[in-house]
Backbone as JSON Lines, residues from 0, in Angstrom:
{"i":0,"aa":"X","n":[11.75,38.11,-74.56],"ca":[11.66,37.16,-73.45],"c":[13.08,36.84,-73.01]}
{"i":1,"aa":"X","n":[13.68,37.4,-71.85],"ca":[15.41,37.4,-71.59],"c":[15.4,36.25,-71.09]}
{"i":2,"aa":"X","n":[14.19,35.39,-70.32],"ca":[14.58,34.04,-69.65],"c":[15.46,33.13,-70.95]}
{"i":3,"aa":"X","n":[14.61,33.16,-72.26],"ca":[15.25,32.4,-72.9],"c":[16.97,32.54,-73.15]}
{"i":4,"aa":"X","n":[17.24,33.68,-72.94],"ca":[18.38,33.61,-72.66],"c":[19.26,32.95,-71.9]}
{"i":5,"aa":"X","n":[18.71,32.84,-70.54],"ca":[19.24,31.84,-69.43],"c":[19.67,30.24,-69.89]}
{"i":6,"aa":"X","n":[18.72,29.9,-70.98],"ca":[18.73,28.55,-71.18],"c":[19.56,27.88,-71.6]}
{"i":7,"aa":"X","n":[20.36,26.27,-71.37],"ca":[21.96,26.15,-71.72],"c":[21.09,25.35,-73.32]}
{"i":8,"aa":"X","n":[22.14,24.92,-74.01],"ca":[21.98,24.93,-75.27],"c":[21.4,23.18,-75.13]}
{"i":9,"aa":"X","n":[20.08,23.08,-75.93],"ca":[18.83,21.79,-76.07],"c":[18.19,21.65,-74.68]}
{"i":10,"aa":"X","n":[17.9,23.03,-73.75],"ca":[17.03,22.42,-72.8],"c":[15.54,22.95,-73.4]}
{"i":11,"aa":"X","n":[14.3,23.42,-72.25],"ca":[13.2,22.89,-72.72],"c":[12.93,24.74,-71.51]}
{"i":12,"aa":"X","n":[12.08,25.02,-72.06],"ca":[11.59,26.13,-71.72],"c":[9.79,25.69,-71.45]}
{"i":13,"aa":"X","n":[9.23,25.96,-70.13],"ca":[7.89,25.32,-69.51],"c":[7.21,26.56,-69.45]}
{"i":14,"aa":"X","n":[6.38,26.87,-69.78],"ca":[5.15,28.05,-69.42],"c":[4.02,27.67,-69.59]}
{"i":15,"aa":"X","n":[3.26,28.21,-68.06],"ca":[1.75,28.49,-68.34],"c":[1.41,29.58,-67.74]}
{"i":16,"aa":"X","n":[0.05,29.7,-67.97],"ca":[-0.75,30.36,-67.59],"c":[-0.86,31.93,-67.48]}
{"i":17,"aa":"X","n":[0.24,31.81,-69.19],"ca":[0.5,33.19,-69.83],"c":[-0.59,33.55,-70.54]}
{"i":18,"aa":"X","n":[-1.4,33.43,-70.67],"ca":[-2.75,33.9,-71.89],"c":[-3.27,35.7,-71.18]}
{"i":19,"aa":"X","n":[-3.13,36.19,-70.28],"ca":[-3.5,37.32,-70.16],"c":[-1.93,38.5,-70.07]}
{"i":20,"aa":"X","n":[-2.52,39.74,-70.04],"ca":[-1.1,40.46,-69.82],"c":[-0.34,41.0,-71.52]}
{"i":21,"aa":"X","n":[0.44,41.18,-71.55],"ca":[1.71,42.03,-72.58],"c":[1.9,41.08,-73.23]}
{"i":22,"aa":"X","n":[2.0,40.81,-74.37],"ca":[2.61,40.36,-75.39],"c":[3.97,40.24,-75.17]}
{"i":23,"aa":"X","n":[4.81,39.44,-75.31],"ca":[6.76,39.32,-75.5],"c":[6.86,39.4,-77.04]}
{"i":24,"aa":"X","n":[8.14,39.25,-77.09],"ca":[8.92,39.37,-77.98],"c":[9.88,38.62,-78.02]}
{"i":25,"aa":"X","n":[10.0,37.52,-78.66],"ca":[11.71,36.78,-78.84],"c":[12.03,36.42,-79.79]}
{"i":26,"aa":"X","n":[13.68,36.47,-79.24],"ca":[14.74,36.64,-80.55],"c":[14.9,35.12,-80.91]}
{"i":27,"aa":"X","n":[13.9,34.88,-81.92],"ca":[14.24,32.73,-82.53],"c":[15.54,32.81,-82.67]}
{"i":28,"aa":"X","n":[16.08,33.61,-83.19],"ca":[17.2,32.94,-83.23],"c":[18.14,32.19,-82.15]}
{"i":29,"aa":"X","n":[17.96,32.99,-81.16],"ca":[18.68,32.11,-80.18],"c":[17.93,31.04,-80.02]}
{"i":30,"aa":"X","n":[16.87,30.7,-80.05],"ca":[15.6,29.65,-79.66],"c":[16.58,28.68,-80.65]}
{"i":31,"aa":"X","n":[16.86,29.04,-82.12],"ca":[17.14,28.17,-83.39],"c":[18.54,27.56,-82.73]}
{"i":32,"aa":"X","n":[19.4,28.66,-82.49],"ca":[20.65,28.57,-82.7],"c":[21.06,27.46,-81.29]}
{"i":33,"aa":"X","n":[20.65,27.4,-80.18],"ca":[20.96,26.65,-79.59],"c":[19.99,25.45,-78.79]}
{"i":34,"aa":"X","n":[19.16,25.43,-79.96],"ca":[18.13,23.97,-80.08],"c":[17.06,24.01,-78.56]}
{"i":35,"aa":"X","n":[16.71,24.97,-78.62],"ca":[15.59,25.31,-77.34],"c":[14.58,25.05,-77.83]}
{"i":36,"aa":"X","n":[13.54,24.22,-76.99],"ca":[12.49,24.0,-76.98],"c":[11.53,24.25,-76.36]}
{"i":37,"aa":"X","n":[10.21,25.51,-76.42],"ca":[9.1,25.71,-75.66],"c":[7.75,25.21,-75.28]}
{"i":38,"aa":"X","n":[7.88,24.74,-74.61],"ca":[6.39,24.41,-74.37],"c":[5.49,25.21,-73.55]}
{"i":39,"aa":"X","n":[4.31,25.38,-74.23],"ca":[3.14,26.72,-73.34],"c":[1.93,25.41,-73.22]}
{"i":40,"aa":"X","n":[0.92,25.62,-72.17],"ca":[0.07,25.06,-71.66],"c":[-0.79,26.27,-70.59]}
{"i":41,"aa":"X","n":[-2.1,25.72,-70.8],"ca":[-2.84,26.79,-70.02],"c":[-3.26,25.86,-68.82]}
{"i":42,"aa":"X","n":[-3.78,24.91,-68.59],"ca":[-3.23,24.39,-67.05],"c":[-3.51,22.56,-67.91]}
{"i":43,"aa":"X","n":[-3.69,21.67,-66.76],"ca":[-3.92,20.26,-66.77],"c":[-5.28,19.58,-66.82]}
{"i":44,"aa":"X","n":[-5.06,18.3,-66.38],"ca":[-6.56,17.87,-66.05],"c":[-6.87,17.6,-65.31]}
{"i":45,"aa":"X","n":[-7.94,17.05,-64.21],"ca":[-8.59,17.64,-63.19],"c":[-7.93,16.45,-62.42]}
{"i":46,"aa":"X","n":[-7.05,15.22,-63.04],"ca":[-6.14,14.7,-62.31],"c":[-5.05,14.66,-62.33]}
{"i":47,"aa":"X","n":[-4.69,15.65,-63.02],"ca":[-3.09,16.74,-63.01],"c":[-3.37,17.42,-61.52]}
{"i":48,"aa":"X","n":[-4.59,18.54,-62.14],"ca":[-4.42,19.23,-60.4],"c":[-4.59,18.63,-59.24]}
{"i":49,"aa":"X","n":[-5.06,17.64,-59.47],"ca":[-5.07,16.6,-57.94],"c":[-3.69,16.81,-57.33]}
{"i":50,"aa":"X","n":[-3.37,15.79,-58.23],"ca":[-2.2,15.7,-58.42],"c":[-1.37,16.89,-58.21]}
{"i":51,"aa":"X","n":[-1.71,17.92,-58.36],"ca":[-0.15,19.1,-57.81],"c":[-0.87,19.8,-56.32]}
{"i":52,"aa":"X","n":[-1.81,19.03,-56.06],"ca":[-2.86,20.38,-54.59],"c":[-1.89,18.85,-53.49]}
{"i":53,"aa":"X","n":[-1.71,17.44,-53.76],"ca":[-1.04,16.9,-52.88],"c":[0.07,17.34,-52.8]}
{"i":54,"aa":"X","n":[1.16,17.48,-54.01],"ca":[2.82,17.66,-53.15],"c":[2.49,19.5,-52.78]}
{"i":55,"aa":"X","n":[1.57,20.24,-53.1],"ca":[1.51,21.46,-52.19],"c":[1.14,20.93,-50.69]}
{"i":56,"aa":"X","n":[0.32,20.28,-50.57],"ca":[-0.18,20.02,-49.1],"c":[1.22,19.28,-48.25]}
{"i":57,"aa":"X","n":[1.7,18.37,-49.12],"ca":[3.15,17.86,-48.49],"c":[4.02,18.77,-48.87]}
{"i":58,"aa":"X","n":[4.01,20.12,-48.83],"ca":[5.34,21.14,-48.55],"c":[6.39,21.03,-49.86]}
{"i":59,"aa":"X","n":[5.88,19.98,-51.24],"ca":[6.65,20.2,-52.01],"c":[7.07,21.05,-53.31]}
{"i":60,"aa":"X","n":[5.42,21.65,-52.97],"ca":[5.79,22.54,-54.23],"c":[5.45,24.59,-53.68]}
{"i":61,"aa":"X","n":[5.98,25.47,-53.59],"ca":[5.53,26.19,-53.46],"c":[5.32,27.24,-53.96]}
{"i":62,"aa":"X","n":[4.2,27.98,-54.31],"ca":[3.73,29.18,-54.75],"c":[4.29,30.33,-54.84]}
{"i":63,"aa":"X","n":[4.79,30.96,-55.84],"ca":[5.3,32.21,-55.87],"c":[4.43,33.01,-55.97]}
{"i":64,"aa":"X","n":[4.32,34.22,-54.82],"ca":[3.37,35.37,-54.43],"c":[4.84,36.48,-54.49]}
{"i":65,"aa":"X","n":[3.87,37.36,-55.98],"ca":[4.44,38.37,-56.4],"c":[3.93,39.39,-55.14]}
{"i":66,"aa":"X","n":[2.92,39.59,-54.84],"ca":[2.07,40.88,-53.53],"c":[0.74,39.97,-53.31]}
{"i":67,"aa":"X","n":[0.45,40.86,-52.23],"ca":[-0.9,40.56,-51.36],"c":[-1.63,41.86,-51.07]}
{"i":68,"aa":"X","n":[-2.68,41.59,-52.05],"ca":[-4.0,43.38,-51.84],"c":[-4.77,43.06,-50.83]}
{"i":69,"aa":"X","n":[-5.07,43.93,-50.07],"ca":[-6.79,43.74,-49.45],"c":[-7.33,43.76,-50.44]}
{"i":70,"aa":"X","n":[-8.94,43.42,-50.45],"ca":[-9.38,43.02,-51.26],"c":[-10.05,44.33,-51.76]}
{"i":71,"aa":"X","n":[-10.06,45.31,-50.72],"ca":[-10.6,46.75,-51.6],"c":[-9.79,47.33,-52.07]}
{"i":72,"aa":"X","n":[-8.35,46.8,-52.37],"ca":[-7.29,47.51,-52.95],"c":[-7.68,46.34,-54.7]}
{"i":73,"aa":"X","n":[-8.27,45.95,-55.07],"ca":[-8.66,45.03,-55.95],"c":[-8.36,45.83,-57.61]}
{"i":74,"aa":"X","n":[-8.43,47.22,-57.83],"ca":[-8.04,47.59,-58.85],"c":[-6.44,48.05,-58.73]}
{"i":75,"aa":"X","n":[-5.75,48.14,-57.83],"ca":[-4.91,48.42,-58.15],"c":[-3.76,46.8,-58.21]}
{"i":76,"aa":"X","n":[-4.33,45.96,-57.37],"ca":[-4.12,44.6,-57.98],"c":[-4.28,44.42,-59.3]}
{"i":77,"aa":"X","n":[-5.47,44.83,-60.08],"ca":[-5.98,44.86,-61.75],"c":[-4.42,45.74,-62.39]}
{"i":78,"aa":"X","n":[-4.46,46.63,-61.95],"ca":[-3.61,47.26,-62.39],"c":[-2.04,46.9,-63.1]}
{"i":79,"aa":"X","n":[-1.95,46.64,-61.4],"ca":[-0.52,45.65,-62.0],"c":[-0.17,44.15,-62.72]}
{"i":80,"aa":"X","n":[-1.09,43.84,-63.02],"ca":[-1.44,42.91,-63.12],"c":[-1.39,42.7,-64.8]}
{"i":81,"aa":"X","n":[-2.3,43.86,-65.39],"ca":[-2.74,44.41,-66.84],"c":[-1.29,44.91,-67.15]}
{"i":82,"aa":"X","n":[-0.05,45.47,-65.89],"ca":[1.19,46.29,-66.57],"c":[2.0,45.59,-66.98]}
{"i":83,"aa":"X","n":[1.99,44.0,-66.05],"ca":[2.95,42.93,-66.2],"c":[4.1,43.28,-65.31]}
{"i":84,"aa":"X","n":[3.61,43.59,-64.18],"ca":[4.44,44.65,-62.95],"c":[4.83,42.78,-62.16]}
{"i":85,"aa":"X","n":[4.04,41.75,-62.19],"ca":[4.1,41.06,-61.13],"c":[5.33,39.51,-61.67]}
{"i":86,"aa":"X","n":[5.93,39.15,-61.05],"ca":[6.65,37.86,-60.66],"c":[5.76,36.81,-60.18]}
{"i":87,"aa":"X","n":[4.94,36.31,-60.17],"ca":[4.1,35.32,-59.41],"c":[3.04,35.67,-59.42]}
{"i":88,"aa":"X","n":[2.45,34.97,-58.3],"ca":[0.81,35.47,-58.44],"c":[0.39,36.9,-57.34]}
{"i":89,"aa":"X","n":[-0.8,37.34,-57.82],"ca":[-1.13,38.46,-57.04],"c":[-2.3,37.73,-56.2]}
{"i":90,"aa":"X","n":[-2.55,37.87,-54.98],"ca":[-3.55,37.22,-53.93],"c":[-4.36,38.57,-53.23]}
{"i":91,"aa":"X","n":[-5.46,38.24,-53.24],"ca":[-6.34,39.32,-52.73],"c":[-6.44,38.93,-51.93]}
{"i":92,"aa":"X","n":[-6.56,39.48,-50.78],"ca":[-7.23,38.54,-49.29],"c":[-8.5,40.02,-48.66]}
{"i":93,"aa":"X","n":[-9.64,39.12,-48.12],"ca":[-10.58,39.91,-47.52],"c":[-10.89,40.69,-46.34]}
């Protein structure tokens, strides 16, 4: 996992909504050696997401879109998806 690399020494490393896809790999030691802390979460509660669909609607938070399939392009969306090819999210549209 090279992000952890990025991290300056006692900040806090945020992930979700990693549960599908490739397995990582990281080196604790750097995690040890310069007091990093991870936190994983698979999403909130249903007044968390309230709560994040308003500052999207007020322009404050925005969505990272890795690609956009038609929707009969839908396995090769699967595809990349299963390779760990994508940065953001993949959006099918119809």
């Amino acid at each position: 996992m090279k992000v952890i690399r990025l991290h300056q020494p006692g900040r806090r490393l945020v992930t979700f909504g990693g549960t599908t896809g490739r397995a990582t790999e990281v080196d604790i030691r750097h995690v040890y050696w310069n007091q990093i802390s991870i936190l994983g979460t698979t999403m909130g509660s249903p007044r968390e997401f309230a709560a994040m669909l308003q500052l999207y609607e007020a322009g404050r938070v925005k969505p990272v879109v890795d690609s956009v399939f038609p929707l009969r392009d839908a396995p090769a969306a699967h595809r990349r998806m299963d390779a760990g090819q994508q940065f953001g999210k993949i959006v099918l549209v119809p």
